[in-house]
VEXNULUM-69023 format. One record per residue (C-alpha): residue in three letters; x, y, z. Coordinates in Angstrom, 1 decimal, padded with zeros to 4 digits. Each point is the difference from the previous one (the first is absolute). Last residue first. Example, Ala and Ser with C-alpha at 12.3 -4.5 7.8 and 13.67 -1.06 7.14 Angstrom:
REM residues 2
R|vodren|east|north|up
R|SER|013.7|-001.1|007.1
R|ALA|-001.4|-003.4|000.7
END
This chain:
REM residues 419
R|vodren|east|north|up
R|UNK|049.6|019.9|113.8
R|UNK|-002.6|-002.7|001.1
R|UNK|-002.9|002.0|-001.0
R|UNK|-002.2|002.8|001.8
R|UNK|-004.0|000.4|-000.6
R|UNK|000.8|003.6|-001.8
R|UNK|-003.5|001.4|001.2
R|UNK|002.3|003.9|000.3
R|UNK|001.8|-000.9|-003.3
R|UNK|-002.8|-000.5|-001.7
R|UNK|-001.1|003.5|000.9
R|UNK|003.1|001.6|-001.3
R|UNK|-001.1|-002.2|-003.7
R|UNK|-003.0|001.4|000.1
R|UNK|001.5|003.8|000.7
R|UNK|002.7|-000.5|-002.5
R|UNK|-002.8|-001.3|-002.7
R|UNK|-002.0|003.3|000.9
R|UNK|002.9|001.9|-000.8
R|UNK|000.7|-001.8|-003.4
R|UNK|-003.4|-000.6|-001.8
R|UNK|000.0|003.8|-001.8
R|UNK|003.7|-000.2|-000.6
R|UNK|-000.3|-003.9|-000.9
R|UNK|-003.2|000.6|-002.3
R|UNK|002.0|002.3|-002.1
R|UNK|002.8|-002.0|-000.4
R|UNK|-002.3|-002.5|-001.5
R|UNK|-000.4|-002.6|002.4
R|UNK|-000.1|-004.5|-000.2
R|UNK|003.1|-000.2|002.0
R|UNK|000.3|003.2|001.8
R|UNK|-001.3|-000.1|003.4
R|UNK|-000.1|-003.5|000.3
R|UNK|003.8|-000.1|-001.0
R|UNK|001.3|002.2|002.5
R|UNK|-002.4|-002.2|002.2
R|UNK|003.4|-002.2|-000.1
R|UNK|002.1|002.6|001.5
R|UNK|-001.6|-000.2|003.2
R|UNK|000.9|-003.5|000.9
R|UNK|004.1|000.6|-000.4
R|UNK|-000.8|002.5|002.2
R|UNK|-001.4|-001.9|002.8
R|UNK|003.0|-002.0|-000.7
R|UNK|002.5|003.2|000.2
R|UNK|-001.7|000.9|002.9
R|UNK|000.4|-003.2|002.4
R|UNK|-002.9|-001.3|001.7
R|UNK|-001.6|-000.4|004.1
R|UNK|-001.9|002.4|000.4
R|UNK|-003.4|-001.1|-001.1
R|UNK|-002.9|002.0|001.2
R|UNK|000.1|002.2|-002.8
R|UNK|001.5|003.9|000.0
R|UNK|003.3|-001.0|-001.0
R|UNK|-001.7|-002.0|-002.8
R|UNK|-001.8|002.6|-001.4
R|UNK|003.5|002.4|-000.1
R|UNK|001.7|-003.1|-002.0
R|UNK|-002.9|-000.3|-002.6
R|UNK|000.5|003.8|-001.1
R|UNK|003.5|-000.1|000.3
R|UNK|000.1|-003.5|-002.8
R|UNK|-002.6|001.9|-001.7
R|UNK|002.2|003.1|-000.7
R|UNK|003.1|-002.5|-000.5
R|UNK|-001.8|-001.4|-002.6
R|UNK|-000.5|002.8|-002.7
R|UNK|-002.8|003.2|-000.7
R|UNK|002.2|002.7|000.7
R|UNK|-000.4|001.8|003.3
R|UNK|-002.3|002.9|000.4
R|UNK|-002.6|-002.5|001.5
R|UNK|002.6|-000.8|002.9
R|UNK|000.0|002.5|001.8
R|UNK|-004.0|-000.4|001.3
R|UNK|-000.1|-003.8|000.0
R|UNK|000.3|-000.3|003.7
R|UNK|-002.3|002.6|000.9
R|UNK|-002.7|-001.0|-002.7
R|UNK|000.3|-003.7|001.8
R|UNK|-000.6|002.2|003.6
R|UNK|-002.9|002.3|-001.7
R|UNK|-002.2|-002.7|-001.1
R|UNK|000.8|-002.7|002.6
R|UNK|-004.5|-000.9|000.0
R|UNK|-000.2|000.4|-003.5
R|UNK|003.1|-002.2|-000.8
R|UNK|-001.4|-003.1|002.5
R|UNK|-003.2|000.6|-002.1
R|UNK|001.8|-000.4|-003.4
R|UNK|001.7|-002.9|001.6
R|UNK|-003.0|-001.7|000.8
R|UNK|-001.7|000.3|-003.1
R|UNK|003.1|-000.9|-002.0
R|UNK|000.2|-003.5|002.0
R|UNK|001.8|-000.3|003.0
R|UNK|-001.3|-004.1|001.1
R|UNK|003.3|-001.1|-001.4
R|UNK|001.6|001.5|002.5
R|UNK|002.8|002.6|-001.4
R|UNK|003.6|-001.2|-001.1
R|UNK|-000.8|-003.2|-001.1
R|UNK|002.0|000.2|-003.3
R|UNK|-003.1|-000.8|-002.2
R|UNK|-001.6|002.2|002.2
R|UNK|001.7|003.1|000.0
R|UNK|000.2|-000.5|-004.0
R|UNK|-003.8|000.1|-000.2
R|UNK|-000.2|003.2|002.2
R|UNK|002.7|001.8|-002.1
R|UNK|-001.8|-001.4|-003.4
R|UNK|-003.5|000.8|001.3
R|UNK|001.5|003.3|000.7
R|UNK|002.0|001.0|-002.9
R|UNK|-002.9|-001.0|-002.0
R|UNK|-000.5|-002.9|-002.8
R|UNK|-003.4|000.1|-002.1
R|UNK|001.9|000.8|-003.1
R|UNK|002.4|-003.0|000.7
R|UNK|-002.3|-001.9|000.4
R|UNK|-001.6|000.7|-003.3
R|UNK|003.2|000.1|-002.1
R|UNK|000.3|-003.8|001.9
R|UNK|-003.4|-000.8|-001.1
R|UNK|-000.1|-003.9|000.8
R|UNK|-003.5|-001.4|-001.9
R|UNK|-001.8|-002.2|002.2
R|UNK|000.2|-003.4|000.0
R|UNK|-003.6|-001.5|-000.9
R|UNK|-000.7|-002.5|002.8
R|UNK|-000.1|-003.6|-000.1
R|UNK|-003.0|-001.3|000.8
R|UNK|-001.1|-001.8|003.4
R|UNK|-002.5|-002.2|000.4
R|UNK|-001.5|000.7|-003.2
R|UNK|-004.3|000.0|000.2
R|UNK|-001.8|-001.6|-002.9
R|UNK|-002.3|000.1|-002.5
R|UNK|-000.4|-003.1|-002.2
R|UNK|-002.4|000.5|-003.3
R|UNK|003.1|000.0|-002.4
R|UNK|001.3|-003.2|000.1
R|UNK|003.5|-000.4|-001.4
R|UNK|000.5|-002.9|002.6
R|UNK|002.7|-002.0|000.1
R|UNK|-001.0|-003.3|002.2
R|UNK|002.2|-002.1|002.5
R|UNK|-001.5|-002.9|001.1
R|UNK|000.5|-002.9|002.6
R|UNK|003.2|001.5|002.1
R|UNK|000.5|-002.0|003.3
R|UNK|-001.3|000.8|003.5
R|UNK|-001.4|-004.0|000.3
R|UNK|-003.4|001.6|-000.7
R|UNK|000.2|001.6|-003.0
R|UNK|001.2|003.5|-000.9
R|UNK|-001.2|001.3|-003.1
R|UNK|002.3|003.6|-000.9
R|UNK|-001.5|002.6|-002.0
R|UNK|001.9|002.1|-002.2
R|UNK|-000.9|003.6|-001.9
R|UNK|001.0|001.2|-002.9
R|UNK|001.5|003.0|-001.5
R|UNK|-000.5|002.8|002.6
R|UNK|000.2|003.9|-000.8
R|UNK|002.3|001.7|-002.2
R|UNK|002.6|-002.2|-002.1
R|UNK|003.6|000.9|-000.7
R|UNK|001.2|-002.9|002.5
R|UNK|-002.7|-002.7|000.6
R|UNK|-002.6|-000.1|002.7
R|UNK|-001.0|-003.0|001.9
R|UNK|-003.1|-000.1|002.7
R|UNK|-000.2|-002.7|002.8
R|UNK|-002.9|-001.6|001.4
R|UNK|-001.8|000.4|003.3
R|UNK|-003.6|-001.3|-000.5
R|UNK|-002.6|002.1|001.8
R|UNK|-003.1|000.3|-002.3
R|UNK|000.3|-003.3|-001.8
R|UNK|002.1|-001.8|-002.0
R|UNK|-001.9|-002.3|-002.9
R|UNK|-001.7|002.9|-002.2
R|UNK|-003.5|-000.3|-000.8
R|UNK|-000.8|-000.4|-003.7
R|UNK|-002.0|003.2|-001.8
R|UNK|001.4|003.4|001.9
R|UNK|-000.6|002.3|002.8
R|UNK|003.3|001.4|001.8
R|UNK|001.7|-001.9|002.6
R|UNK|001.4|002.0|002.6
R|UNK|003.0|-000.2|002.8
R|UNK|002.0|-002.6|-001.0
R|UNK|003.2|000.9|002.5
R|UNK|003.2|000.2|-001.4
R|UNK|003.6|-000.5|000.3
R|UNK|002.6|001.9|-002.5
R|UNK|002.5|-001.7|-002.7
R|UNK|002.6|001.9|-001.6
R|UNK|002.2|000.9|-003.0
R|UNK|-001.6|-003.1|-001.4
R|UNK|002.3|-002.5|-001.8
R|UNK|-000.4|000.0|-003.9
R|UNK|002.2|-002.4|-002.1
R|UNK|001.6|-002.0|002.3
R|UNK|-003.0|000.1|002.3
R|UNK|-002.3|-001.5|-002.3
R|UNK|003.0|-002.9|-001.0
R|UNK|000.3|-000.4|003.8
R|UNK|-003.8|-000.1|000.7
R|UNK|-000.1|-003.0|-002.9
R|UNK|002.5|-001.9|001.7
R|UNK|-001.6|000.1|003.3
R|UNK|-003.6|-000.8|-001.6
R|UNK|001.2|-003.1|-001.7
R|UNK|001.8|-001.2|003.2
R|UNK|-003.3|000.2|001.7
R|UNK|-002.2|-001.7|-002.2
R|UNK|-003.4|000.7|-001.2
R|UNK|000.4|003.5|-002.0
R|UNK|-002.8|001.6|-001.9
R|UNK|000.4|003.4|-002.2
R|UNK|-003.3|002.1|-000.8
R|UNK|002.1|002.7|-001.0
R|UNK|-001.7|003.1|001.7
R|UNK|-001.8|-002.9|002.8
R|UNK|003.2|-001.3|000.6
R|UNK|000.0|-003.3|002.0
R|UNK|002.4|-002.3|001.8
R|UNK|-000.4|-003.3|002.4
R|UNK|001.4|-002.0|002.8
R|UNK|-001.2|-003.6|000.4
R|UNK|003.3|-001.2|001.9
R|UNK|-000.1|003.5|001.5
R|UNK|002.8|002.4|-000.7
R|UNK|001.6|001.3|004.0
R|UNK|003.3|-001.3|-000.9
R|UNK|000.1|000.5|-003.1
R|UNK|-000.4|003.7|000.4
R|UNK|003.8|001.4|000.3
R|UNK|000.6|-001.1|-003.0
R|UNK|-002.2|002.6|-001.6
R|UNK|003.0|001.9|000.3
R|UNK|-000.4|003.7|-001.8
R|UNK|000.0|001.9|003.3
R|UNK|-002.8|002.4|-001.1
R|UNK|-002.6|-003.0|-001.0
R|UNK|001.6|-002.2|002.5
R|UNK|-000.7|002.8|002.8
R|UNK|-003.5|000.0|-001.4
R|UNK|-000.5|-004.0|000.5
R|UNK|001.8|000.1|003.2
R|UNK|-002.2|002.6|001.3
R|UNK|-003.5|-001.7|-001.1
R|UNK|001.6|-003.2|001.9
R|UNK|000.9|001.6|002.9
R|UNK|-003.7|001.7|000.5
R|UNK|-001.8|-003.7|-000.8
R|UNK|001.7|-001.9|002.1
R|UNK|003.4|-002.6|000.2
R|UNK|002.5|001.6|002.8
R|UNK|003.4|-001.2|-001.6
R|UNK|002.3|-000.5|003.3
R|UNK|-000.8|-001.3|003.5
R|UNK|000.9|003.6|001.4
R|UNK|-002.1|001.8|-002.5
R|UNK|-002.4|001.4|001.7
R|UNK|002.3|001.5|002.6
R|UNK|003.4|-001.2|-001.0
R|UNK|002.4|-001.4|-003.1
R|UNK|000.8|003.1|-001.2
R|UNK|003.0|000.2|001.6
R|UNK|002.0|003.3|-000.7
R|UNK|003.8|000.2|000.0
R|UNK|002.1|003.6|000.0
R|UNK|003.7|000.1|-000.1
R|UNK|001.5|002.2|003.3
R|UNK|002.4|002.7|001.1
R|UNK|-000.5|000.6|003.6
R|UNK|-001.1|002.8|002.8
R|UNK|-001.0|-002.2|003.0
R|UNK|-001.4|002.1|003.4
R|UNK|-000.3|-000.8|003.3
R|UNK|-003.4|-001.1|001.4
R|UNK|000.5|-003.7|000.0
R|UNK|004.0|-001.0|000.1
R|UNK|003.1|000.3|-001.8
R|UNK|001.1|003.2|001.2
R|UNK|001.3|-001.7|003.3
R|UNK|002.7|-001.7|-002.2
R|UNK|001.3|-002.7|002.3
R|UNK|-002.7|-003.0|-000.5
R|UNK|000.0|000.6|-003.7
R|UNK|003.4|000.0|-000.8
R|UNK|000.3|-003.6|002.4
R|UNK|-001.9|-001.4|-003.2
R|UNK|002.2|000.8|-002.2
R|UNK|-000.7|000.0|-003.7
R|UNK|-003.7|000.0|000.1
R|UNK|-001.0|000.9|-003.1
R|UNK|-002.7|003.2|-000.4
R|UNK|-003.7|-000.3|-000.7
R|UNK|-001.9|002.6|000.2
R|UNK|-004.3|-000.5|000.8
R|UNK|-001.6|002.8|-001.7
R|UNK|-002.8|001.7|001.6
R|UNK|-002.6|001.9|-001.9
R|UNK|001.0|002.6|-003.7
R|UNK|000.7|002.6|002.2
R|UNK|002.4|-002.0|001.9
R|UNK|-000.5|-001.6|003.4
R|UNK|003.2|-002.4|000.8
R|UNK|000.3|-003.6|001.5
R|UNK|003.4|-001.2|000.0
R|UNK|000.8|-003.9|-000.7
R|UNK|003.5|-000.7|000.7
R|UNK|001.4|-003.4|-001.6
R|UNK|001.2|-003.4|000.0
R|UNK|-000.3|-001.0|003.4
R|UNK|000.1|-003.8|000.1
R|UNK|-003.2|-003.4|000.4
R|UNK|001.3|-003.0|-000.3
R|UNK|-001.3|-002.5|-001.8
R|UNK|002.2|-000.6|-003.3
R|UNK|000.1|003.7|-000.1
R|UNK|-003.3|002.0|001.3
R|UNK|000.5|003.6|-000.4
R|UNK|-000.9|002.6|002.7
R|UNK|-000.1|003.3|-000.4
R|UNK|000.9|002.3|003.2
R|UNK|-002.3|002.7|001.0
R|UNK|-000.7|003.8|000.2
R|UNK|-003.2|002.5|000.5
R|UNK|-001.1|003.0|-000.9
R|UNK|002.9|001.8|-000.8
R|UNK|000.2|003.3|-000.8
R|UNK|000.2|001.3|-003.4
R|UNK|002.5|000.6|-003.5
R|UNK|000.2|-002.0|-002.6
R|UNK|001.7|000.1|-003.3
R|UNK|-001.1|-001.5|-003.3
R|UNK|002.2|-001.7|-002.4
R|UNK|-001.4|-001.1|-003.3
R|UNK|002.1|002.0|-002.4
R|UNK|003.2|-000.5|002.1
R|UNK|001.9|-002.2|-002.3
R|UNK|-001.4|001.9|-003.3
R|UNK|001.5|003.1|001.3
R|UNK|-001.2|002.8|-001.5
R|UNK|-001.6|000.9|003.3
R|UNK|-002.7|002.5|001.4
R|UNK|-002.6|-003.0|-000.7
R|UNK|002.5|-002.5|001.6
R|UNK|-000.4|002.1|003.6
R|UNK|-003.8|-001.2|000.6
R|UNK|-000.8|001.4|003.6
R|UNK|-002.0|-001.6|002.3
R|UNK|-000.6|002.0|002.9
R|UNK|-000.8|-000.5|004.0
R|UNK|001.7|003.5|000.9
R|UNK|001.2|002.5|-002.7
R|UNK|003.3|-001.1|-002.2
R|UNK|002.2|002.7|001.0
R|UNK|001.7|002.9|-001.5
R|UNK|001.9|002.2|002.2
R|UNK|000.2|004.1|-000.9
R|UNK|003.1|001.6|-000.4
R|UNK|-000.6|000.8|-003.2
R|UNK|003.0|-001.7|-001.4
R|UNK|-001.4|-002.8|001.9
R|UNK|-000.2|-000.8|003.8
R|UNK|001.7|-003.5|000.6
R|UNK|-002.2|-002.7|001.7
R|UNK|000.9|-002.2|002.7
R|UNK|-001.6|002.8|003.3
R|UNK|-003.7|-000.9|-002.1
R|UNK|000.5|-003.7|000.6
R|UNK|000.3|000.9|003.8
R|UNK|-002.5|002.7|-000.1
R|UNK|-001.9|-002.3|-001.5
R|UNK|000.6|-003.3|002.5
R|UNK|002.0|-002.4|001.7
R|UNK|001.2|-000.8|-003.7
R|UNK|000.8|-003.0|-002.1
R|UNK|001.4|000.1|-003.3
R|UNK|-000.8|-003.2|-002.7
R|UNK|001.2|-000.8|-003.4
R|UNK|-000.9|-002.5|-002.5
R|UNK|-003.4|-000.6|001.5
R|UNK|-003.0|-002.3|-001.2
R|UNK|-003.1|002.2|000.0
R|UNK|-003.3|-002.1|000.7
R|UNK|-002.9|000.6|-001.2
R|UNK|-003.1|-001.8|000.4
R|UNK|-002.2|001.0|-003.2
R|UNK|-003.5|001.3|-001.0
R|UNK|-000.6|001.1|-003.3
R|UNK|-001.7|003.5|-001.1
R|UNK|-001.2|000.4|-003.6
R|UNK|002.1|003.1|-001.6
R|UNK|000.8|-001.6|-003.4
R|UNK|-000.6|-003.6|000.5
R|UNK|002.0|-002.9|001.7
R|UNK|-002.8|-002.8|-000.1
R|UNK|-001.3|-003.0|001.0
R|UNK|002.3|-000.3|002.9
R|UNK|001.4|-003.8|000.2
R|UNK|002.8|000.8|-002.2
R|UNK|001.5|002.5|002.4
R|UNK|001.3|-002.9|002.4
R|UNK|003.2|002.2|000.9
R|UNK|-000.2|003.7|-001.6
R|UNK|003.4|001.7|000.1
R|UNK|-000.8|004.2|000.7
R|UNK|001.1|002.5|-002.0
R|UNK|-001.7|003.6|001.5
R|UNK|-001.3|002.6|-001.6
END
């Protein structure tokens, strides 16, 4: 998750649970690095305790407040890429037009974000050679999104779809407020359950937040009418009409459904609660049961080799395309040679320093040669843990050689790290 400062967000309809809004972002900087290039940026960083270097990966966001305590930092993000492209900001002051800033054009994975650092000096710019298109900015930034663009570049977009979202976002949100706006002069409400009328706008925004006070839905789901079932007095929405569905917390299944009268000036004519029980329809897109988490479970299903193989991964030792199939067939086919390697140290106790050996004498065999042995060991001893974590000490003497002669072999497709 990332904390972004919406600019213009009150002319989106809504900001619901997992519905998708477009914005331009733009990352204001705090602090900027320049390099010629990764291996550059790479040659800045300290190996850790591991010996190992840890980067931020190429044309990456990264949100660094969520790893923080800080409250100062909570919404700082750092960012990491090439850049696109690079240009002074202009702002107009009493007519003339001066450089006030650095706009950097950077692919992340969540699009391109356009990074805005001051211009302090602009004879900085013209001498540092890393400041230029195709280099690469690694910076400390504040995120801003505009969501004043696309459809909604001229502001409030008045139709049917944004109306029927605002009206369920209010319902969640708890501001009918946010609806005056878009009320027809000749707007009006209906229950069918209650039977209750409303004629005037400011009526029906003070009675939604006396409902909402009391009861707001847990959530609020888009729908499709799908089926009308058979039945005395024909129904006034059709086949077709989108509505929205509301359910309260502690209830199963939907409450009551809303449909939204749009008329022809985009505003909001109707809004009707309907309890009505002859409408089938379709949800856009439901909110799925979570799913139990079974830690005993997983635990139960964990192996010394899916942990090794997972833990290889997560520390990008192997390619990520080497999955347990592959392995198992790289181990059939080096039988003998892993079993070689292994052979005097299955008498040894079960401890770190075995595995630490065993992953060392894989990684002499890989392609990589350029590493230092007490980081390669310092690697090894962590499938210690794999082998052991979730055993009885029965399962580790039976498990043991052949987790030496997996962890030999992941040693030999050892990928190689900055050591």
């Amino acid at each position: 998750m990332v904390a972004v400062d919406v600019v213009n967000g009150d002319i989106l309809p809504s900001f619901k649970r997992d519905e998708a809004i477009e914005l331009q972002m733009i990352a204001f900087a705090e602090h900027a690095d320049f390099y010629a290039d990764e291996s550059a940026y790479a040659d800045t960083i300290e190996p850790g305790p591991n010996g190992r270097k840890t980067m931020i990966g190429e044309n990456t966001l990264f949100p660094v407040g969520l790893f923080s305590d800080d409250e100062d930092v909570k919404d700082v993000v750092q960012i990491h890429g090439t850049i696109k492209s690079m240009a002074l900001g202009k702002n107009n002051i009493e007519g003339e037009e001066v450089s006030a800033n650095i706009r950097c054009h950077v692919d992340t994975q969540l699009g391109e974000i356009v990074i805005i650092l001051p211009l302090d000096d602009i004879d900085e710019v013209r001498s540092n050679e890393n400041m230029r298109e195709g280099k690469v900015i690694n910076c400390l930034a504040r995120l801003s999104g505009d969501a004043a663009i696309n459809a909604y570049e001229d502001g409030l977009v008045r139709d049917a779809d944004n109306n029927l979202k605002l009206v369920a976002y209010t319902l969640e949100d708890g501001d009918p407020e946010r609806l005056r706006c878009v009320l027809a002069n000749n707007f009006t409400y209906h229950s069918d359950s209650s039977g209750k009328d409303i004629s005037d706008a400011d009526e029906y925004i003070q009675f939604a937040k006396y409902v909402n006070s009391k009861a707001k839905p847990t959530h609020t789901d888009y729908a499709t009418i799908t089926e009308i079932t058979e039945g005395e007095e024909e129904l006034k929405y059709p086949v077709g009409t989108r509505c929205a569905l509301i359910q309260y917390e502690g209830e199963e299944g939907y409450d009551a459904i809303i449909f939204v009268d749009t008329d022809d000036e985009g505003n909001i004519s109707r809004i009707l609660l309907s309890r009505e029980g002859r409408y089938r329809f379709t949800v856009d897109n439901p909110y799925p049961e979570k799913e139990d988490f079974d830690l005993a479970e997983m635990i139960a299903k964990a192996t010394y080799k899916s942990s090794i193989i997972g833990r290889s991964h997560f520390h990008d030792l192997i390619d990520n395309e080497l999955d347990e199939e592959g392995i198992d067939q790289y181990i059939a086919e080096h039988q003998d040679d892993l079993e070689a390697d292994v052979a005097d140290l299955s008498i040894k106790e079960i401890e770190e320093e075995v595995f630490a050996e065993a992953f060392l004498r894989g990684v002499r065999k890989s392609r990589i040669k350029d590493y230092k042995d007490e980081n390669i060991r310092a690697l090894g001893r962590q499938f210690h843990k794999d082998a052991t974590l979730f055993k009885s000490e029965e399962e580790q003497k039976n498990t043991f050689h052949d987790a030496l002669v997996l962890v030999v072999a992941i040693g030999r497709l050892y990928k190689g790290r900055a050591d």
